[in-house]
N, CA, C and O atoms as CSV, one atom per row, in Angstrom:
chain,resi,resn,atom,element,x,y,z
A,1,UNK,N,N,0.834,-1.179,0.000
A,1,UNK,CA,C,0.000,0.000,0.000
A,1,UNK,C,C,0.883,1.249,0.000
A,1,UNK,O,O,1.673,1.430,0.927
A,2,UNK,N,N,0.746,2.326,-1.259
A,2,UNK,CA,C,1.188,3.383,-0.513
A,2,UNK,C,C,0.788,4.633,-0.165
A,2,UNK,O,O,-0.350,4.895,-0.556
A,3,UNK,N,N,1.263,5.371,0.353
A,3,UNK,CA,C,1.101,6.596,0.948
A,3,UNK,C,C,1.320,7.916,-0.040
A,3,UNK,O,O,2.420,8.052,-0.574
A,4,UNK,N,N,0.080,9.056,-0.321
A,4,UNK,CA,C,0.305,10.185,-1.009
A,4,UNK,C,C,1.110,11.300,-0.056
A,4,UNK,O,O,1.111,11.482,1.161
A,5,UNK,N,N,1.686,11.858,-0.989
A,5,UNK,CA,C,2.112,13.476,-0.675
A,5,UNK,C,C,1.860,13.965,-0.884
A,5,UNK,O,O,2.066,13.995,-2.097
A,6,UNK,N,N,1.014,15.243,-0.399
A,6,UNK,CA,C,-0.144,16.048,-1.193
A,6,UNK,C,C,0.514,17.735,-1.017
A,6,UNK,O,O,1.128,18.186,-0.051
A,7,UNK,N,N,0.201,18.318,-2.090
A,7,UNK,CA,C,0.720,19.679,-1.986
A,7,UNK,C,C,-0.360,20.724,-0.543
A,7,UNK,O,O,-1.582,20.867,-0.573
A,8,UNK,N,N,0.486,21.215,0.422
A,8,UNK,CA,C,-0.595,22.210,1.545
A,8,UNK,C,C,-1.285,22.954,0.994
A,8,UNK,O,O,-2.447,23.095,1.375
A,9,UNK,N,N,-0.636,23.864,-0.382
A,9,UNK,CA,C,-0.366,24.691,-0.649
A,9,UNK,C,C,-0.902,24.759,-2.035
A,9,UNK,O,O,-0.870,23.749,-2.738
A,10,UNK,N,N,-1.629,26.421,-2.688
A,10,UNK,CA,C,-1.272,26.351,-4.068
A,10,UNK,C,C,-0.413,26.878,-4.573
A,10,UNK,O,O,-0.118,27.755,-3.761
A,11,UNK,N,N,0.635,27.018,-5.897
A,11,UNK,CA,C,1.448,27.293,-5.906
A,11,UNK,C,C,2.255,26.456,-7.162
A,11,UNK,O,O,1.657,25.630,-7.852
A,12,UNK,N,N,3.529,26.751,-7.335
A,12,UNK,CA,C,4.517,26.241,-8.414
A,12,UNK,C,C,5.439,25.535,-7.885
A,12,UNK,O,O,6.021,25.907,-6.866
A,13,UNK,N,N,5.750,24.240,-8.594
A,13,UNK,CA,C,6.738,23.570,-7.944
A,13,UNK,C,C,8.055,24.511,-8.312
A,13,UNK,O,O,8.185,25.091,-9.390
A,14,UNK,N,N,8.716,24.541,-7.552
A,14,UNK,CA,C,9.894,25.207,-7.239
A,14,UNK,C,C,11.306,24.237,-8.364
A,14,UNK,O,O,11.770,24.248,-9.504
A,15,UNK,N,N,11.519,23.199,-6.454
A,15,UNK,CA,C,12.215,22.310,-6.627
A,15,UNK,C,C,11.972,20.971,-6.193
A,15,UNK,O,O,11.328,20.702,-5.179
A,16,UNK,N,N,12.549,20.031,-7.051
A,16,UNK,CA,C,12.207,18.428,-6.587
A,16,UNK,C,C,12.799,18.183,-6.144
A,16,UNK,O,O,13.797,18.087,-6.857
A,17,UNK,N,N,13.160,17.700,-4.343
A,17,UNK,CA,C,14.475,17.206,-3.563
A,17,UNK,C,C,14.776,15.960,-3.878
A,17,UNK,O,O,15.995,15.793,-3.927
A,18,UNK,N,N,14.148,15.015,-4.113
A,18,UNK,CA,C,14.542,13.417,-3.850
A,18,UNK,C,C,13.730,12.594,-5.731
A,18,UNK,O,O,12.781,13.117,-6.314
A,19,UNK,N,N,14.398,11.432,-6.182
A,19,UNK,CA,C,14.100,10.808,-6.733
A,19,UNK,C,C,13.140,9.406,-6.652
A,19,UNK,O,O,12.616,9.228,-5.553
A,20,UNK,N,N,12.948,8.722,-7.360
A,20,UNK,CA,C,12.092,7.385,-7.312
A,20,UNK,C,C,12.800,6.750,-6.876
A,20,UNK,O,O,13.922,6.810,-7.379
A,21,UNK,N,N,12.603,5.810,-5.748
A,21,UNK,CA,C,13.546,4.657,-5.377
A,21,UNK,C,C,14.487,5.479,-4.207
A,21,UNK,O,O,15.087,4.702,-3.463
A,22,UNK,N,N,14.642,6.510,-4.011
A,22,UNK,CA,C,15.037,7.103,-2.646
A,22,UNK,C,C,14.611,7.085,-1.374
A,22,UNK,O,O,13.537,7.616,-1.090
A,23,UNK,N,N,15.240,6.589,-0.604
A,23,UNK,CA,C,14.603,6.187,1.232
A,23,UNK,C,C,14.607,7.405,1.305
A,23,UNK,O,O,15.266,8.209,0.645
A,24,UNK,N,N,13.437,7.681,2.588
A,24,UNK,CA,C,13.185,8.846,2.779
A,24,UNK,C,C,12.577,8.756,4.182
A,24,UNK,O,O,11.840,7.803,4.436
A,25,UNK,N,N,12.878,9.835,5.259
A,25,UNK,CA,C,12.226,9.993,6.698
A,25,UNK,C,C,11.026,10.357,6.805
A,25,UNK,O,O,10.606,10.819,5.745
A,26,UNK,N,N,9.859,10.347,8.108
A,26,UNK,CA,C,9.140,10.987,8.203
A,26,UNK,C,C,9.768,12.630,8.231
A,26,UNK,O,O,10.787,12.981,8.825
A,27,UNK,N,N,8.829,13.528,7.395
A,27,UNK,CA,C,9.228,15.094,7.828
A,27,UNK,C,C,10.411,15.200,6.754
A,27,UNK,O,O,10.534,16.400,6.506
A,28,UNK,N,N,11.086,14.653,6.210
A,28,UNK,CA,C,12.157,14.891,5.171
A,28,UNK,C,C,10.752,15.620,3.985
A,28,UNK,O,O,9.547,15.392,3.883
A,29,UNK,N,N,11.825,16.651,3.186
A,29,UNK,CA,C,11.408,17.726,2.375
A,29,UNK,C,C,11.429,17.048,1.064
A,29,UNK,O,O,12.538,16.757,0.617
A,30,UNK,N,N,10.101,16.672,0.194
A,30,UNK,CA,C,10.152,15.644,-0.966
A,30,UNK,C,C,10.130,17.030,-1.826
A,30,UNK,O,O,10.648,16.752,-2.908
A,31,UNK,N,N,9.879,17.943,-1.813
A,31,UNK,CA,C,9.958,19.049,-2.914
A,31,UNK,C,C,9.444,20.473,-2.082
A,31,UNK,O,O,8.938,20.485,-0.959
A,32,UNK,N,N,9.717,21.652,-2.945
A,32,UNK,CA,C,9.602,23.055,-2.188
A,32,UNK,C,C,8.515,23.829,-3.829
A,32,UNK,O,O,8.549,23.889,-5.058
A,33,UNK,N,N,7.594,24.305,-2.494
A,33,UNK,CA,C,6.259,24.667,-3.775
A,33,UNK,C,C,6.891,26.530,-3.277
A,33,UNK,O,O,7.563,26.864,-2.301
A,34,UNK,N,N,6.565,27.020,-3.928
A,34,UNK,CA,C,6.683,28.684,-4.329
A,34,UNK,C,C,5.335,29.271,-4.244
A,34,UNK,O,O,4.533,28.579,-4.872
A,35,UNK,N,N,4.748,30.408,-3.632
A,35,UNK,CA,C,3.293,30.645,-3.340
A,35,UNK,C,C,3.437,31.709,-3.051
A,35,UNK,O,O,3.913,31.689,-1.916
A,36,UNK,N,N,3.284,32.997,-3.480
A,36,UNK,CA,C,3.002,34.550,-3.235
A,36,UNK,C,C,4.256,34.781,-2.620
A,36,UNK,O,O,4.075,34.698,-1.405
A,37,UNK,N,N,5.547,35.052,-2.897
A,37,UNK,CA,C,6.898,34.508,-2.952
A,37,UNK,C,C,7.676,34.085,-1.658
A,37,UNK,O,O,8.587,34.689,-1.092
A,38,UNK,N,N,7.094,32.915,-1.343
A,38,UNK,CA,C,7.252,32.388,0.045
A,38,UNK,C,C,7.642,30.787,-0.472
A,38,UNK,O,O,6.833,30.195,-1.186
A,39,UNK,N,N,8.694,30.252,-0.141
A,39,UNK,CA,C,8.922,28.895,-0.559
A,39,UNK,C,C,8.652,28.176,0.464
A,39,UNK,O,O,9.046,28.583,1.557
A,40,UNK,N,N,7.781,26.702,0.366
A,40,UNK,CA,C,7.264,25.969,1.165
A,40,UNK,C,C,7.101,24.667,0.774
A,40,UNK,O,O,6.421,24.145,-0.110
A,41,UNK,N,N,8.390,23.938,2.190
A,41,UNK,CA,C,8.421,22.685,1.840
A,41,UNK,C,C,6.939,21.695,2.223
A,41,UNK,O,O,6.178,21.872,3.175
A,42,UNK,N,N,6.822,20.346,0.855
A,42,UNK,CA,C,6.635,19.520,0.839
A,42,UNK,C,C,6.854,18.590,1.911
A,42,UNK,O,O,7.725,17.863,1.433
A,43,UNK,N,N,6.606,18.166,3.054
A,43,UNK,CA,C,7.417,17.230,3.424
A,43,UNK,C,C,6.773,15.610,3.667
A,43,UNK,O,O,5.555,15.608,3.849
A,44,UNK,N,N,7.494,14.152,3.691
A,44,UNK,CA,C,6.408,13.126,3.658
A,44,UNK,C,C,6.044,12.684,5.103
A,44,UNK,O,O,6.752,12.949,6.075
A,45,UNK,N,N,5.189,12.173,5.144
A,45,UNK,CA,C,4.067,11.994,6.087
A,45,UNK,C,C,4.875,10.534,6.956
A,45,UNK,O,O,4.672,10.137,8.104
A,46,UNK,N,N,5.763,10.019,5.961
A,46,UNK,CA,C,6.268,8.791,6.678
A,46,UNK,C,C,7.540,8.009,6.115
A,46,UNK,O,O,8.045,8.184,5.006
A,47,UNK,N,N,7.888,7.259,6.937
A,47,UNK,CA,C,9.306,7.067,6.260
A,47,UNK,C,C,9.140,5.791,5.331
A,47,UNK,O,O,8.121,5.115,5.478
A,48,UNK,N,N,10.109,5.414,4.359
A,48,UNK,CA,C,9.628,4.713,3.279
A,48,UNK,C,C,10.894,4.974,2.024
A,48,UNK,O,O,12.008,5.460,2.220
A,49,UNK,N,N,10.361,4.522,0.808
A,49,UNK,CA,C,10.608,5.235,-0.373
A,49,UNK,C,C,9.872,5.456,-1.039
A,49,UNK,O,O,8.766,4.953,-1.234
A,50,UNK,N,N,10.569,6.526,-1.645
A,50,UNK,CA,C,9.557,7.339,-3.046
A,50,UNK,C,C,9.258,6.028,-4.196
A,50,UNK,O,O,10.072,5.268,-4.719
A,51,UNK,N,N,8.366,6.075,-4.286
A,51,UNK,CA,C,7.552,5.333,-4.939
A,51,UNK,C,C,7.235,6.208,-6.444
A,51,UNK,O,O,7.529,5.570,-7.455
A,52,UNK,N,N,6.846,7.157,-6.590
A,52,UNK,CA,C,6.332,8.226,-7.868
A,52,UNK,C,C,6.846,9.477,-7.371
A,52,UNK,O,O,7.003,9.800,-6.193
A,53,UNK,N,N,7.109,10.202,-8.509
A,53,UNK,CA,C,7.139,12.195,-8.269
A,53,UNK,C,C,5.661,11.985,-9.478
A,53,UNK,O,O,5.605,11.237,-10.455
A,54,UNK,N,N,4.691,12.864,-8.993
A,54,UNK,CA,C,3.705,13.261,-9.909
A,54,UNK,C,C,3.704,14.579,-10.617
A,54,UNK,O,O,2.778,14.982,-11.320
A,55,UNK,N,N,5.194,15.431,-10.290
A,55,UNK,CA,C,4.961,16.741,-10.845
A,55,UNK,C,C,6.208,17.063,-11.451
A,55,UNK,O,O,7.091,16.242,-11.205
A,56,UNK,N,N,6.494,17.902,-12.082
A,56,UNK,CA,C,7.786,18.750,-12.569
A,56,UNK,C,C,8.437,19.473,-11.822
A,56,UNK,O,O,7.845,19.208,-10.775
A,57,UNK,N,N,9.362,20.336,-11.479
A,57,UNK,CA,C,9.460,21.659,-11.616
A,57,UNK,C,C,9.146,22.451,-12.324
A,57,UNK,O,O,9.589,22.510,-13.471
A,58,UNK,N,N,8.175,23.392,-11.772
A,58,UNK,CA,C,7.678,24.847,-12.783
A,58,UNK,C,C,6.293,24.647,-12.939
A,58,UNK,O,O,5.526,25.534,-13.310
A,59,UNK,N,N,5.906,23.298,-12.612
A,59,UNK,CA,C,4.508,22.769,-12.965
A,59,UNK,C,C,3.417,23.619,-11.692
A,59,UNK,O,O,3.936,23.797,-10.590
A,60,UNK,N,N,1.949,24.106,-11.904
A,60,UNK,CA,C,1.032,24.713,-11.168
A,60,UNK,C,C,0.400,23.417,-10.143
A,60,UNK,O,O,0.187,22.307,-10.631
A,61,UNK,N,N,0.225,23.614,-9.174
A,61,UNK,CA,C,-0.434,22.159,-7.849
A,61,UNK,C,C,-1.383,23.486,-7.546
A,61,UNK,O,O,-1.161,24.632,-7.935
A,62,UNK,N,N,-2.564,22.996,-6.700
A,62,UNK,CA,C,-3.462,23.586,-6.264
A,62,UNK,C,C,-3.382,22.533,-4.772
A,62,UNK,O,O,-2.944,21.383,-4.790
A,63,UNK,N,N,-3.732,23.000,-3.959
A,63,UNK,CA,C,-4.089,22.337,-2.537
A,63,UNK,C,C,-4.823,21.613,-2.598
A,63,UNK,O,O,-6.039,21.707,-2.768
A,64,UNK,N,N,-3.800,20.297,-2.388
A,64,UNK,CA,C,-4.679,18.899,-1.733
A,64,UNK,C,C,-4.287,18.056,-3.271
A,64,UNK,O,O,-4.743,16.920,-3.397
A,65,UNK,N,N,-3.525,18.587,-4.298
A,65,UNK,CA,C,-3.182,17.387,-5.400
A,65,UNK,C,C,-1.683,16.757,-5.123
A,65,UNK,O,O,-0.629,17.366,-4.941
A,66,UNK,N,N,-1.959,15.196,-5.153
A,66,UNK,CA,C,-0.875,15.015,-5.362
A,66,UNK,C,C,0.308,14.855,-6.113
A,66,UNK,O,O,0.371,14.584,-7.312
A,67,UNK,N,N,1.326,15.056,-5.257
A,67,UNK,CA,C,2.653,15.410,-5.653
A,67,UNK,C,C,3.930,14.353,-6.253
A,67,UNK,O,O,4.735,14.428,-7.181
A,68,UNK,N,N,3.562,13.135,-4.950
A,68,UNK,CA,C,4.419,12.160,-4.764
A,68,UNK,C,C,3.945,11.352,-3.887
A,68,UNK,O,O,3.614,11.658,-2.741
A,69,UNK,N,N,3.867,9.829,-4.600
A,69,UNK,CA,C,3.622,8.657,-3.476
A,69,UNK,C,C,4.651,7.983,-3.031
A,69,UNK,O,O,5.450,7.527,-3.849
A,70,UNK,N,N,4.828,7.794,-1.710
A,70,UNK,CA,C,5.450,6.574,-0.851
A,70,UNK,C,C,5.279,4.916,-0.332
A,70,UNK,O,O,4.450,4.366,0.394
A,71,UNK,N,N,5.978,4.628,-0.765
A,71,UNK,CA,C,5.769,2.715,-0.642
A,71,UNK,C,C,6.388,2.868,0.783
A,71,UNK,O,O,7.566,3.226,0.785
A,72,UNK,N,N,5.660,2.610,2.275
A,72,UNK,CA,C,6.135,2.959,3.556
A,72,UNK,C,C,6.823,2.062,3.841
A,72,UNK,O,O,6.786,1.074,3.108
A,73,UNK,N,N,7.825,2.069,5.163
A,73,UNK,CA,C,8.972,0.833,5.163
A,73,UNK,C,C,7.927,0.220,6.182
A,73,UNK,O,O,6.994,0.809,6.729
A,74,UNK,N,N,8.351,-1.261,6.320
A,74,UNK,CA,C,8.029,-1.716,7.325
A,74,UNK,C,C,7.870,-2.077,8.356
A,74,UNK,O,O,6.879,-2.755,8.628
């Protein structure tokens, strides 16, 4: 089963921190969205690996789409 990363925020993806297949912590920063010029990290909900990035850099997210799923460790 895995776990979404959902953008807080609306806004532009900035930057993508981590790749597919990258272990990752709870609270580690999976990407930084840009929003009325305030940068604001992404961060995942649980530790695991990245499983998908669903977005680009430069690409528009609206609050509550996701970003990136996690395959959680066990």
């Amino acid at each position: 089963m895995t776990t979404p990363v959902t953008a807080p925020i609306t806004g532009i993806v900035w930057k993508v921190l981590v790749s597919v297949g990258d272990s990752i912590t709870p609270e580690q920063a999976v990407l930084i969205l840009e929003s009325m010029k305030m940068e604001v990290p992404v961060v995942s909900p649980c530790k695991g690996v990245v499983h998908s990035i669903e977005v680009a850099e430069g690409q528009p997210v609206e609050d509550g789409d996701r970003v990136a799923t996690i395959l959680p460790a066990e």
